[in-house]
VEXLUM-721640 format. One line per 3 residues: number of its first residue (from 1); their letters; for each residue x, y, z of N, C-alpha, C, O. Coordinates in steps of 0.05 Angstrom, whole numbers, plus 32768, in hexadecimal, padded with zeros to 4 digits. Atoms other than C-alpha are relative to their C-alpha. Example, Ala and Ser with C-alpha at 12.3 -4.5 7.8 and 13.67 -1.06 7.14 Angstrom:
1 = as = 8012,7FE8,8000,80F6,7FA6,809C,8012,8018,8000,8027,8018,800D; 7FF0,7FE8,7FFF,8111,7FEB,808F,7FF1,8016,800E,7FFB,802C,8012
This chain:
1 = xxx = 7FEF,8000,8017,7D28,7F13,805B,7FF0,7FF9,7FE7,7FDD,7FEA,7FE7; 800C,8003,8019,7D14,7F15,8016,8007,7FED,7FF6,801E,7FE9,7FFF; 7FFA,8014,800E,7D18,7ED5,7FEA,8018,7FFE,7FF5,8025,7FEA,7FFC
4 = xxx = 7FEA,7FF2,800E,7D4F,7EF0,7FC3,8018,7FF8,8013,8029,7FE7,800C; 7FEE,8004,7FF6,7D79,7EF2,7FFA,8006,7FEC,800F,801C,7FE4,8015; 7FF8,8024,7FF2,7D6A,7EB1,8020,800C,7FEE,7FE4,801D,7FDD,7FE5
7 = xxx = 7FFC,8018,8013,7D6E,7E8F,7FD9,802E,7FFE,8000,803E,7FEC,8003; 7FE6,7FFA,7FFB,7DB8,7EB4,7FD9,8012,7FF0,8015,8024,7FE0,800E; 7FF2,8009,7FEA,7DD0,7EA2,801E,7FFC,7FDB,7FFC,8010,7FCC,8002
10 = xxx = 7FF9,8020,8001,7DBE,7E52,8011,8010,8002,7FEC,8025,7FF7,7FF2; 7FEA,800C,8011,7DE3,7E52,7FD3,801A,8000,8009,8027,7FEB,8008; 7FEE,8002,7FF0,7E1D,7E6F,7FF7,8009,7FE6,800D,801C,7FD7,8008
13 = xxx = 7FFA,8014,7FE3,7E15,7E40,8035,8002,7FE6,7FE8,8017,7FDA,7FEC; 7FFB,8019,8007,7E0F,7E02,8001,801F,8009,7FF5,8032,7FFC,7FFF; 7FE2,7FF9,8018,7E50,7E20,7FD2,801C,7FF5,801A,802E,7FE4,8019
16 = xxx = 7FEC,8001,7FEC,7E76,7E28,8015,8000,7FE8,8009,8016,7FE0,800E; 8000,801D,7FEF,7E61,7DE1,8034,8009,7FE9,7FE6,8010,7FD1,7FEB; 7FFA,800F,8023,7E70,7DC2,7FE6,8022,7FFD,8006,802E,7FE8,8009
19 = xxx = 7FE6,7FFE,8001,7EB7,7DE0,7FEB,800D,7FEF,8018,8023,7FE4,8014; 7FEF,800A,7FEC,7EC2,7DC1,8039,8002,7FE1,7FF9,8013,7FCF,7FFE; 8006,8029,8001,7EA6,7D7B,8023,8015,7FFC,7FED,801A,7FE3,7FEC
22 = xxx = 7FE7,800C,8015,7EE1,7D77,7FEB,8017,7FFD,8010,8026,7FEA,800C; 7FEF,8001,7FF4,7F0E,7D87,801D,7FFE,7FE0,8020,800D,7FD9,8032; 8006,8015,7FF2,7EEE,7D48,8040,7FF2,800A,801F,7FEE,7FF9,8030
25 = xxx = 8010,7FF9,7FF1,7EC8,7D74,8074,7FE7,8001,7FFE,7FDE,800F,7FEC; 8021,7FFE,8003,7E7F,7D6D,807C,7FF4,800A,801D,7FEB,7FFE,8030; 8010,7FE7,7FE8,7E66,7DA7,80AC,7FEA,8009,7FF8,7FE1,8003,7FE2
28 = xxx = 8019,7FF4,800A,7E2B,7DCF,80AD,800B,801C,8009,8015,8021,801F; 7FFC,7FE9,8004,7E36,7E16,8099,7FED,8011,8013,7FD6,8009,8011; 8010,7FF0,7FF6,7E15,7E49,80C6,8001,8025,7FF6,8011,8036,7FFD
31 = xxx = 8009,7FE7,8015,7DF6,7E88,8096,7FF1,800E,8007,7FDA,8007,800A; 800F,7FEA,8003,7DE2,7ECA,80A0,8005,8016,7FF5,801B,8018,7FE9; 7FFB,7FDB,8010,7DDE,7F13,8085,7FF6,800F,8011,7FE0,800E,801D
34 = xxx = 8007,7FE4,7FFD,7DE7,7F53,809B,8010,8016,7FF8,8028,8017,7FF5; 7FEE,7FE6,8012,7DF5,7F98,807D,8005,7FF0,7FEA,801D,7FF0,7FE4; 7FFB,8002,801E,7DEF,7F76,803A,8017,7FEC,7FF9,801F,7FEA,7FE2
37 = xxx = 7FEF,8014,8009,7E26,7F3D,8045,7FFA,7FE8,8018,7FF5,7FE6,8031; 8002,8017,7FFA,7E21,7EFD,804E,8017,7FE9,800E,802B,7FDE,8005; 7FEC,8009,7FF0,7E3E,7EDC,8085,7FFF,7FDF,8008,7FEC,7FD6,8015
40 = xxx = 7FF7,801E,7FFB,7E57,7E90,808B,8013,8000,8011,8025,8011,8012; 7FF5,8004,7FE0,7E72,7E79,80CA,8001,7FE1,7FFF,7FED,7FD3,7FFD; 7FF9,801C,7FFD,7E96,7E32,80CD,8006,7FF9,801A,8012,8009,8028
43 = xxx = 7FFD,800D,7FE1,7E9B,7E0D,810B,801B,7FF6,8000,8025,7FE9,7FEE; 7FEA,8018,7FF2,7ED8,7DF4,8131,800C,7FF2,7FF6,8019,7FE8,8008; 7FEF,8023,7FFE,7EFC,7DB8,8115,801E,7FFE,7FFC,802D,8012,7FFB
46 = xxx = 7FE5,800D,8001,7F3F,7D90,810F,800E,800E,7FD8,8024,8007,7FD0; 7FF8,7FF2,8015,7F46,7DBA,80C4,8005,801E,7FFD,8010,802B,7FEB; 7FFF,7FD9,7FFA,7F42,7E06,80DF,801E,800D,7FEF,801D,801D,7FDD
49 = xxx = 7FEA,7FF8,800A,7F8C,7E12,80CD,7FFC,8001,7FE4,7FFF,8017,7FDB; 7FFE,800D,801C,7F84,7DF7,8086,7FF1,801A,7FF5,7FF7,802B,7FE6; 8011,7FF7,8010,7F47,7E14,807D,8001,802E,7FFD,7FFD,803C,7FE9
52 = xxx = 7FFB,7FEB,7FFC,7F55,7E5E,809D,801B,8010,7FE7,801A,8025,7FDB; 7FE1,7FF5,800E,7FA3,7E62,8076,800F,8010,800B,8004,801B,801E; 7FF2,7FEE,7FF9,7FD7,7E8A,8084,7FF5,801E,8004,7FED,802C,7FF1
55 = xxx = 800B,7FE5,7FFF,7FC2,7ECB,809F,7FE3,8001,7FFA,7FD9,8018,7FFD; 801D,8003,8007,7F77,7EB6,8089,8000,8003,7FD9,7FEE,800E,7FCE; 7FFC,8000,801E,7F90,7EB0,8038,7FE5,7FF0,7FFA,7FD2,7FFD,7FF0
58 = xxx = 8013,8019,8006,7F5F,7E71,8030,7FE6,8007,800A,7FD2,7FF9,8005; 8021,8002,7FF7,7F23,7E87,804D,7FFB,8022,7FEF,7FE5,8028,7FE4; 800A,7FF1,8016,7F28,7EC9,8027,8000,7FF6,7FDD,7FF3,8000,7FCB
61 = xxx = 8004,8017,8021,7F32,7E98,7FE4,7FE9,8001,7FFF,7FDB,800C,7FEF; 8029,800C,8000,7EEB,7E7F,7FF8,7FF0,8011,7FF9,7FE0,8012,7FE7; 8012,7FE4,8003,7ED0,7EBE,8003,7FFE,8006,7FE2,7FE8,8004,7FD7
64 = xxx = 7FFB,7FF5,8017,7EE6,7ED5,7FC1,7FED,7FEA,7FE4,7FDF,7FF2,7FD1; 8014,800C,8018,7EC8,7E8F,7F99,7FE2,8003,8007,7FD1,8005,7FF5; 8019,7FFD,7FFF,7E89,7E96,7FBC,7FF1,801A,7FFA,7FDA,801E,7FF2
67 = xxx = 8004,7FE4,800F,7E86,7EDA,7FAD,7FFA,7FFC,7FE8,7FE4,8004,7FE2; 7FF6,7FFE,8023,7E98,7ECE,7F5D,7FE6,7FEC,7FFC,7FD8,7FEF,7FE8; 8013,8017,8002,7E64,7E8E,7F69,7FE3,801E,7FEF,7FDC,8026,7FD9
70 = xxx = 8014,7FF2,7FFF,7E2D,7EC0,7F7C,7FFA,8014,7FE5,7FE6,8019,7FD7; 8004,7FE0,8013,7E38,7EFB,7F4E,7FFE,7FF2,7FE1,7FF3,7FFF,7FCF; 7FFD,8017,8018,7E44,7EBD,7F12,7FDC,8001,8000,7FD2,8009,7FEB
73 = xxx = 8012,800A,7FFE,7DFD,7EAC,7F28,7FE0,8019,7FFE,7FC8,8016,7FFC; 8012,7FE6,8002,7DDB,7EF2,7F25,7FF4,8007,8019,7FDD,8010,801B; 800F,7FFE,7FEC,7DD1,7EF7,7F68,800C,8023,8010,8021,8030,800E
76 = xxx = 7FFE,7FE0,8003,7DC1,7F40,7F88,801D,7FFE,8019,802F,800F,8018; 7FEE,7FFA,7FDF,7DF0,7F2C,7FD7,800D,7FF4,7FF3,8008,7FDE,7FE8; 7FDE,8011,8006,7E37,7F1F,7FC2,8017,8005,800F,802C,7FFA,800D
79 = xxx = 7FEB,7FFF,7FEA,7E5E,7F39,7FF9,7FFD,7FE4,8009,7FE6,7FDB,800D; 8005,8015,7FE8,7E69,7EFA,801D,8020,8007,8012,8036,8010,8008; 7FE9,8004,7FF1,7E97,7EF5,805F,7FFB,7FE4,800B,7FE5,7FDC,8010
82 = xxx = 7FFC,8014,7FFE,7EB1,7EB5,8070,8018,7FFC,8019,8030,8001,801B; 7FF2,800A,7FE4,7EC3,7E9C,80B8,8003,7FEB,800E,7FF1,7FDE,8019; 7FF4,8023,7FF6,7EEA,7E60,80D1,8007,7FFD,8014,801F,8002,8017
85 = xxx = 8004,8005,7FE7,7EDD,7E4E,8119,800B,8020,8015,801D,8021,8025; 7FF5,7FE7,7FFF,7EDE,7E9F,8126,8014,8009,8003,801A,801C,8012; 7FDB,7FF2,800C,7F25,7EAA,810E,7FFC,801C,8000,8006,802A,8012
88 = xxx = 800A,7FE1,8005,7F07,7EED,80F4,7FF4,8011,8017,8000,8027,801B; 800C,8000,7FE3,7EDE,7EF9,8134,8022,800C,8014,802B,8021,801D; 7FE8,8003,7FE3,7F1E,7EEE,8164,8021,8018,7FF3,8030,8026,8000
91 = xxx = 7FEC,7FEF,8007,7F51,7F12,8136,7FF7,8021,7FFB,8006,8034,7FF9; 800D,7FD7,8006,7F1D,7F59,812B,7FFF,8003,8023,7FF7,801A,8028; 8000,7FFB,7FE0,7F20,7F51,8184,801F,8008,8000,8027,801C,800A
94 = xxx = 7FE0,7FFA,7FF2,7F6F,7F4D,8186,8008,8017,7FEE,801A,8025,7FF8; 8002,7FE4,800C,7F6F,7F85,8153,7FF6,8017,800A,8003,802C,800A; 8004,7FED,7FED,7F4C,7FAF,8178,800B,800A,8010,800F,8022,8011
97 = xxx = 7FED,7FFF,7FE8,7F71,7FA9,81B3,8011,800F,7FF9,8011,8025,8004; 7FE3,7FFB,8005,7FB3,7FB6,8191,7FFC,801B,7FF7,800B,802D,7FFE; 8001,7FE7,8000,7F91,7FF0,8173,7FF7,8014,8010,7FF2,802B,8009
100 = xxx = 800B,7FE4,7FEB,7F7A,8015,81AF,801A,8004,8006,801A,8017,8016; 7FD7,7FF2,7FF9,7FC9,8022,81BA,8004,801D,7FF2,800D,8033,7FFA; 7FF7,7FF5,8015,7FCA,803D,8179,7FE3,8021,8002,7FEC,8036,7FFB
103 = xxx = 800C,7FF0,8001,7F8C,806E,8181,8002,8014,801B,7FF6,802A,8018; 7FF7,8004,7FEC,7FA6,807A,81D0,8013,8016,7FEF,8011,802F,7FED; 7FDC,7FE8,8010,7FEE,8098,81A6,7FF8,8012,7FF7,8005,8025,7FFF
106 = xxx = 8012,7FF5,8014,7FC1,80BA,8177,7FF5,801D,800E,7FF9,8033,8005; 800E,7FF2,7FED,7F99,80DE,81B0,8018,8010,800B,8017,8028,8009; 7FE8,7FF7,7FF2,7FDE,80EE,81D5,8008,8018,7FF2,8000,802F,7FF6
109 = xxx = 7FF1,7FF5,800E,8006,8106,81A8,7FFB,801A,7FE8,800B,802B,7FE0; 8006,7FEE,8005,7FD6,8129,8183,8004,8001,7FD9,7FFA,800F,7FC7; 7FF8,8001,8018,7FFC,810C,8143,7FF8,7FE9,7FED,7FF9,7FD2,7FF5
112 = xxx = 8004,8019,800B,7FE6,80E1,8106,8011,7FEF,7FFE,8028,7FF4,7FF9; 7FEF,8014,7FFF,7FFE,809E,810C,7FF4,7FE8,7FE1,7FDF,7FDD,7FDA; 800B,8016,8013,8005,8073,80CD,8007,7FDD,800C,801A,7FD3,8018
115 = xxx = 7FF8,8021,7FFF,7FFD,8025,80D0,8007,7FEF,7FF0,8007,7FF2,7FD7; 7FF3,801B,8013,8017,7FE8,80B7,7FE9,7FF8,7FE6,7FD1,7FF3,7FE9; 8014,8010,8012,7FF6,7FD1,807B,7FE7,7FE8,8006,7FEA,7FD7,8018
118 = xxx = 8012,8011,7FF1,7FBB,7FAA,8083,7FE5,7FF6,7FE7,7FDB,8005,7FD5; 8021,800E,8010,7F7B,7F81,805E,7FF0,800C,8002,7FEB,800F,801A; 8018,8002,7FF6,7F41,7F97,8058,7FE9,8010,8012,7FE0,8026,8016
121 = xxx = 800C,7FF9,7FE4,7F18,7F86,808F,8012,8005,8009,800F,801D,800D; 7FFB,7FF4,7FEA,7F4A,7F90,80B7,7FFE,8025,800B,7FF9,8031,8020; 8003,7FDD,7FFA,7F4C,7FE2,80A4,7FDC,7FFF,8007,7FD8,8010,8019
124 = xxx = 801B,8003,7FFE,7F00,7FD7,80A9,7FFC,8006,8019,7FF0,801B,801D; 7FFA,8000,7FE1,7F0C,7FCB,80FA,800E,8011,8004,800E,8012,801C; 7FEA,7FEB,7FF7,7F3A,7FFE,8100,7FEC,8019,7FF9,7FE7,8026,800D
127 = xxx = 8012,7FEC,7FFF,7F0A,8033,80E3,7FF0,8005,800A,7FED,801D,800F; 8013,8003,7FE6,7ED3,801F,810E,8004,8008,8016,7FF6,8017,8024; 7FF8,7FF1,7FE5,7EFE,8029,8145,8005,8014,8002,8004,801D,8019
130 = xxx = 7FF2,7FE2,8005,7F18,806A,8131,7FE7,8016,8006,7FE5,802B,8013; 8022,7FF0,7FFA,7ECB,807E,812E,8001,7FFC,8014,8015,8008,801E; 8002,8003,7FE6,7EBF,806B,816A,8011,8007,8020,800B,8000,8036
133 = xxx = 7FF2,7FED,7FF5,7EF5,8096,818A,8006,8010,7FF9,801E,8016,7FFD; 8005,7FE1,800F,7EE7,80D2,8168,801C,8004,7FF4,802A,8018,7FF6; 7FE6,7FF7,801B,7F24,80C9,8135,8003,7FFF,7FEE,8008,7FE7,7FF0
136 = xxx = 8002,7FFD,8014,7F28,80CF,80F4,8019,7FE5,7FF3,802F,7FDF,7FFD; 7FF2,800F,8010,7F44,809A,80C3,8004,7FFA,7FE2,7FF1,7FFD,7FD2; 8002,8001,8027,7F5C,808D,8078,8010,7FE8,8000,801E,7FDD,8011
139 = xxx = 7FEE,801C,800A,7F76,8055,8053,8013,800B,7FEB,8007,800A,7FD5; 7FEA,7FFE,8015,7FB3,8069,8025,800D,7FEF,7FF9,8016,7FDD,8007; 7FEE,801A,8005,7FD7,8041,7FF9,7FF3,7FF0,7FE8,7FDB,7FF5,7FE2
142 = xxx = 800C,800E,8014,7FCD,8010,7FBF,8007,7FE3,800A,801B,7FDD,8016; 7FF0,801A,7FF9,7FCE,7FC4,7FC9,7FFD,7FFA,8016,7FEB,8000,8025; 7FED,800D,7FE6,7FF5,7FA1,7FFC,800A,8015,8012,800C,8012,802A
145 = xxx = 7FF8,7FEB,7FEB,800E,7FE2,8018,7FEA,8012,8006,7FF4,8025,8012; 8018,7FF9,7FF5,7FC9,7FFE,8028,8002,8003,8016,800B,7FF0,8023; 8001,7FF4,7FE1,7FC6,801B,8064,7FEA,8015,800B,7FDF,8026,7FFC
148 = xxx = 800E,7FE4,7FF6,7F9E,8048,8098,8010,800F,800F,8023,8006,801D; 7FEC,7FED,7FF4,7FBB,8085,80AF,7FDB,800C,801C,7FC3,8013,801A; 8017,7FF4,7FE4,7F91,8098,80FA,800C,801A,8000,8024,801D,7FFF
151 = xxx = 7FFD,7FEA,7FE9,7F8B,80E3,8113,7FED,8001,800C,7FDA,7FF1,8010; 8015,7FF2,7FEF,7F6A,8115,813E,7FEC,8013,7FE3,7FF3,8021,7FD0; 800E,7FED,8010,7F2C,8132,811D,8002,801D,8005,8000,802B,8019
154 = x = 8008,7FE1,7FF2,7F2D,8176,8109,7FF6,8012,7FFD,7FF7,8023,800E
């Protein structure tokens, strides 16, 4: 790694370990990069709920100041993803799952199937998978109603 981007990933890891210690947590952040984002990984504890939020609201907050930190600071890595005792991890596994149904119908039927609205990463995982079963995917939509629509390639 180039200077640049180790200097990046500590500021991160301090910004993120700054924010837990207010919240009266004092962990040690574990930081890496790849593909150009920078990944923080919090351990375990008796705050996970808090810190995760509803649906993962609060740990994308984070994401977003350490982001605004970085890019404030002139720095080149500003993707950051931010993960609280692999919440993110364990919910892109049960996503998967649920979507091999949905690529399974897809295959069947022969017909595009649109989905529920979704974040993100989550369409992120869903496209991946779509690659990886030779199907084609889009995201339509603005917002909150964003969605991917799966077919058959053709």
């Amino acid at each position: 790694m180039n200077e640049s981007v180790e200097e990046a990933i500590q500021y991160a890891k301090k910004y993120l370990e700054d924010i837990l210690s207010f919240f009266g947590l004092n962990t040690d952040v574990y930081a890496t990069n790849d593909d150009e984002v920078i990944q923080l990984n919090v351990p375990s504890t008796h705050l996970n709920g808090f810190l995760i939020g509803q649906g993962g609201e609060n740990m994308r907050s984070m994401q977003y100041l350490i982001s605004t930190a970085l890019k404030n600071n002139n720095y080149a890595h500003i993707r950051v993803n931010v993960d609280i005792a692999d919440y993110k991890k364990q919910r892109a596994d049960r996503l998967r799952e649920k979507a091999q149904t949905w690529v399974e119908k897809v295959k069947t039927t022969k017909e595009p199937l649109a989905l529920e609205p979704m974040n993100a990463a989550d369409r992120r995982v869903i496209h991946q998978l779509a690659v990886d079963n030779g199907l084609t995917s889009e995201s339509v939509g603005e917002g909150r109603d964003r969605h991917i629509v799966l077919a058959i390639e053709k």
